[in-house]
C-alpha positions in Angstrom: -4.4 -6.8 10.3 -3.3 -9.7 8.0 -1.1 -9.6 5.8 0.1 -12.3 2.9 3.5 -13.4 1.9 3.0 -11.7 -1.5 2.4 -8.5 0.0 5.7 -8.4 2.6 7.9 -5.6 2.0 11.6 -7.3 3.0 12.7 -10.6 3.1 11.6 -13.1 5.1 14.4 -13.5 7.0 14.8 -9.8 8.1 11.0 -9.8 9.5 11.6 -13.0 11.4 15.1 -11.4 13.0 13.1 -8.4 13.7 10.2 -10.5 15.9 12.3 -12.9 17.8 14.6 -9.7 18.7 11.0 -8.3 19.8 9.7 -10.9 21.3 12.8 -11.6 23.5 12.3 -8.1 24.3 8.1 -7.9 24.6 7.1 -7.5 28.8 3.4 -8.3 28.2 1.4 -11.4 27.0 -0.7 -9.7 24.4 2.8 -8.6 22.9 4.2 -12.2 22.8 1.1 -13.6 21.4 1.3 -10.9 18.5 4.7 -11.8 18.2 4.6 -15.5 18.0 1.4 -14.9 15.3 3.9 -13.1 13.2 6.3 -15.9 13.6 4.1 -18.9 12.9 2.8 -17.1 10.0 5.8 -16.1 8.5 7.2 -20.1 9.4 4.4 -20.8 7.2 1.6 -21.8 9.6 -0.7 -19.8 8.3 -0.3 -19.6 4.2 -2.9 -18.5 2.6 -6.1 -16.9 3.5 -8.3 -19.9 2.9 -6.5 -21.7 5.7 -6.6 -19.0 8.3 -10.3 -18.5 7.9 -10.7 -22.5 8.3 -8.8 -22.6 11.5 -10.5 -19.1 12.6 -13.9 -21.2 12.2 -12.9 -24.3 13.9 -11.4 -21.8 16.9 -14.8 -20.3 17.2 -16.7 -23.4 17.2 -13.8 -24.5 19.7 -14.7 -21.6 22.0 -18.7 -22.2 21.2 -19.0 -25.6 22.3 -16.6 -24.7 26.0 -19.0 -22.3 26.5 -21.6 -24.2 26.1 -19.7 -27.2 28.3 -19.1 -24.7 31.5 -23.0 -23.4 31.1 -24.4 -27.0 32.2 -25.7 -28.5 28.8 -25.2 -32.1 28.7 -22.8 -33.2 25.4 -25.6 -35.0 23.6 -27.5 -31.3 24.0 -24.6 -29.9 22.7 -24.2 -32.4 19.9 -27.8 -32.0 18.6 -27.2 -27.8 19.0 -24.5 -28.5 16.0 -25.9 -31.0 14.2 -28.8 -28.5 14.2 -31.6 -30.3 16.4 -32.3 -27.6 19.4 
C-alpha cells in the first residue's frame, strides 16, 4: 500500500523514529526492505505519485531487458525489441 504525505496521520518525525526503531529491530530482509521504503519515502525519495510510477516503469524495464540479457539475446536484438523492431 502507498500512501502520500498529505494523507499521514502523525508527524513526520514520529513515523521516521518509529521505522528506524523497527528496522534496527526487523530479523528478515523483506522486513528491512519495507522498512527502508518507508524511510526513503518519507526522506522524500519518493514525493508524489507521478514519480513513483516513473521509477516503477524504468525498474520494470530494468528487470525486462536482464532478463532478456541472461536468456541469450544479443544487445542489438534487445535494442530493436524496445525500439519496437522484433
Amino acid at each position: 500500500m502507498i500512501g502520500w504525505e498529505d494523507d499521514l496521520p502523525w508527524a513526520k518525525g514520529d513515523i521516521l523514529i518509529a521505522l528506524l526503531t523497527l528496522l534496527k529491530l526487523a530479523t528478515d530482509n523483506r522486513q528491512k526492505d519495507a522498512l527502508v521504503y518507508g524511510i526513503l519515502y518519507l526522506d522524500g525519495f519518493l514525493p508524489n505519485e507521478m514519480e513513483y510510477t516513473r521509477r516503477c516503469a524504468t525498474i520494470g524495464k530494468i528487470k525486462s531487458i536482464n532478463k532478456d540479457m541472461k536468456s541469450g539475446l544479443s544487445t542489438d536484438d534487445i535494442l530493436g525489441k524496445y525500439n519496437g523492431k522484433k
